[in-house]
N, C-alpha and C positions, 0 to 999 in steps of 0.2 A: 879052529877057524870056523866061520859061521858061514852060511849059506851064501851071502854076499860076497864074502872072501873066494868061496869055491868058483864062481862065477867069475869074477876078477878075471882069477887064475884058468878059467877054462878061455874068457874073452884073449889074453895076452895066448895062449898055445894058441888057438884060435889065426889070430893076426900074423903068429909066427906062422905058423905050418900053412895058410892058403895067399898069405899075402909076401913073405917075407921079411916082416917089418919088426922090427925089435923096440916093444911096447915101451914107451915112459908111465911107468908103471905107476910114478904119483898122478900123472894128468888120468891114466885111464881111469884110475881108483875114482876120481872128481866127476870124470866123463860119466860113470858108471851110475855114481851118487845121486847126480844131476836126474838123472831116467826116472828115479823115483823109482816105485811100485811095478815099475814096467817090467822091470827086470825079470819079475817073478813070475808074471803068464807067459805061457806057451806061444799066444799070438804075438802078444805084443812088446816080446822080446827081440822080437824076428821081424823085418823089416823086405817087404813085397817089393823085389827091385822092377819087377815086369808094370809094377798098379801105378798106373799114373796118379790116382787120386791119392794115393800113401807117397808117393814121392811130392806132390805139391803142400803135401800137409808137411815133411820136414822141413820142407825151402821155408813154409810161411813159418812154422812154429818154432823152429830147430834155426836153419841159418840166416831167416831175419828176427825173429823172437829172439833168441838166445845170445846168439854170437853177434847182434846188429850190425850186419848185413844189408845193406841195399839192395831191391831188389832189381836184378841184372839177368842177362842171360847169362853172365860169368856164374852164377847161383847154379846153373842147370846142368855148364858145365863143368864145374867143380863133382857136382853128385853124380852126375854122368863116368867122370874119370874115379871116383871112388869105387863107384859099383863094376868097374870095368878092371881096378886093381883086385878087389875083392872076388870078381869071377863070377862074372854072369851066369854059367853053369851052375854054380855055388845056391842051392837052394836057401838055405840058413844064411844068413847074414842077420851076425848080431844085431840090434840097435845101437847098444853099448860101442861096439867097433865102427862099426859106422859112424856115427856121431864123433869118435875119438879119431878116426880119418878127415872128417870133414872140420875137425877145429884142425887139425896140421896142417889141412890142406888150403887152407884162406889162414893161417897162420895168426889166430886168436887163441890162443894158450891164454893170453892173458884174462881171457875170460874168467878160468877158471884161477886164477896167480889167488 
């Protein structure tokens, strides 16, 4: 398995062990894909649920860029109940998991079909 793959597989135990959520494992692979390069830093792997200005840059780039999205205050709180399933206490919060929470959760899979 290659670097990508391990990450994958740490993102799905990940989801499972702080979220309880049982990964579709082709969308996250997509979800994952989708991050690019991102994956692979330390920063910006990891996703500041406290930083307002990191959370306005998903809404604009991530849930209206990507998944086209209107922008709504259903946007804020869609990312509001994601990071509040993921666990505020929760310092790490993937981007990958994230991102693959907020396509289930406005229910755009199709994005990545």
């Amino acid at each position: 398995m290659g670097k990508r793959d391990d990450l994958i597989a740490t993102y799905a135990a990940d989801m499972s062990e702080k979220c309880g959520i049982t990964a579709d494992m082709d969308l996250l692979t997509k979800v994952t894909i989708g991050c690019g390069p991102a994956i692979y830093n330390d920063d910006a792997s990891t996703v500041a649920g406290s930083d307002q200005s990191e959370l306005d840059t998903i809404k604009k780039n991530f849930l209206i860029g990507k998944l086209g999205l209107a922008d709504s205050a259903d946007l804020d709180a869609g990312l509001a109940s994601v990071l509040e399933t993921y666990g505020k206490s929760n310092r790490n919060k993937y981007r990958a998991v994230v991102y693959y929470m907020l396509t289930k959760h406005f229910k755009k899979e199709s994005v990545y079909g």
